[in-house]
VMD Tcl script that draws the C-alpha trace (Angstrom):
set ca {
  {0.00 0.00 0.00}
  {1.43 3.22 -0.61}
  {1.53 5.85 1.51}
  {-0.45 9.11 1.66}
  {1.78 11.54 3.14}
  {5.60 11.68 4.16}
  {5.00 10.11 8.05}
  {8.74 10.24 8.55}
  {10.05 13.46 7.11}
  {12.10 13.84 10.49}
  {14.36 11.24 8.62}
  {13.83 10.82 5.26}
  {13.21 14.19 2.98}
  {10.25 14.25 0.77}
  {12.04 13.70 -2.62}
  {13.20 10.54 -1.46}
  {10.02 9.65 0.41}
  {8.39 9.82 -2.93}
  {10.50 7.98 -4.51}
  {10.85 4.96 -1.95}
  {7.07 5.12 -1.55}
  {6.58 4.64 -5.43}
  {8.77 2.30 -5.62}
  {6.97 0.55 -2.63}
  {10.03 -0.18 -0.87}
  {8.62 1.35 1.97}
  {6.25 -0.67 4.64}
  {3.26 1.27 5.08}
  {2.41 -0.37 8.64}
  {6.15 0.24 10.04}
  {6.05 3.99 8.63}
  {2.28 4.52 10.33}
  {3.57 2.40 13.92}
  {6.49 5.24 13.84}
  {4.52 8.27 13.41}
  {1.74 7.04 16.22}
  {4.33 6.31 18.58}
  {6.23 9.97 17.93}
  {2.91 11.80 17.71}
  {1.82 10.42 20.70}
  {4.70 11.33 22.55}
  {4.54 14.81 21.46}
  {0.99 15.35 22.40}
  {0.60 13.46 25.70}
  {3.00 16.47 27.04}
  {-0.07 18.97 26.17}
  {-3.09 17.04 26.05}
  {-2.40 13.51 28.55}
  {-2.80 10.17 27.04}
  {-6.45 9.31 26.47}
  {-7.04 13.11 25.39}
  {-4.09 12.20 23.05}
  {-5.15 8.71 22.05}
  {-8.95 10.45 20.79}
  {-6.88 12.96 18.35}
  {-5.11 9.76 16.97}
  {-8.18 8.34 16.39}
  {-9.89 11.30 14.76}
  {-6.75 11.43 12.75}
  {-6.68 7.46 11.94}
  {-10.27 6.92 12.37}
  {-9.39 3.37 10.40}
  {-7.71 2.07 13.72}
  {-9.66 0.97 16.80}
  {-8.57 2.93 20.30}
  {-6.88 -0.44 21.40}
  {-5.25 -1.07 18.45}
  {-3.87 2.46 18.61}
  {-2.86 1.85 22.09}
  {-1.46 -1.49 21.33}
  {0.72 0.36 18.52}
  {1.98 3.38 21.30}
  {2.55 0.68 23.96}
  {4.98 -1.77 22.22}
  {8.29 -2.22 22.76}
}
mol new
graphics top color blue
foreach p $ca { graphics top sphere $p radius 0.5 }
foreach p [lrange $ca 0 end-1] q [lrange $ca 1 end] { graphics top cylinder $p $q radius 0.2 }
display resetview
């Protein structure tokens, strides 16, 4: 699946985002599992965690709040 948007820009620039993503040598899931986990992190400092885990939802509103969870959790 490719990706919608650059998720990772913190590490990979957007010219070479593009071109990973079209030549799908980038794992949609892993990319997605990243930016959760970072987003999360950055809003539970203003928001808290289950004020932070309703944005994520809003802004995934394909994932379940426990799968979401599940995602920020891991190890």
């Amino acid at each position: 699946m490719k990706l919608p948007m650059n998720y990772i820009n913190d590490i990979i620039p957007d010219k070479i985002f593009n071109k990973l993503n079209e030549l799908e040598l980038l794992d949609y899931k892993r990319v997605r599992d990243y930016y959760l986990r970072k987003k999360f992190n950055e809003l539970k400092k203003i928001h808290g965690s289950s004020c932070t885990i309703e944005l994520l939802v809003k802004e995934f509103p394909d994932l379940q709040p426990e799968t979401i969870k599940k995602i920020i959790y891991q190890k």
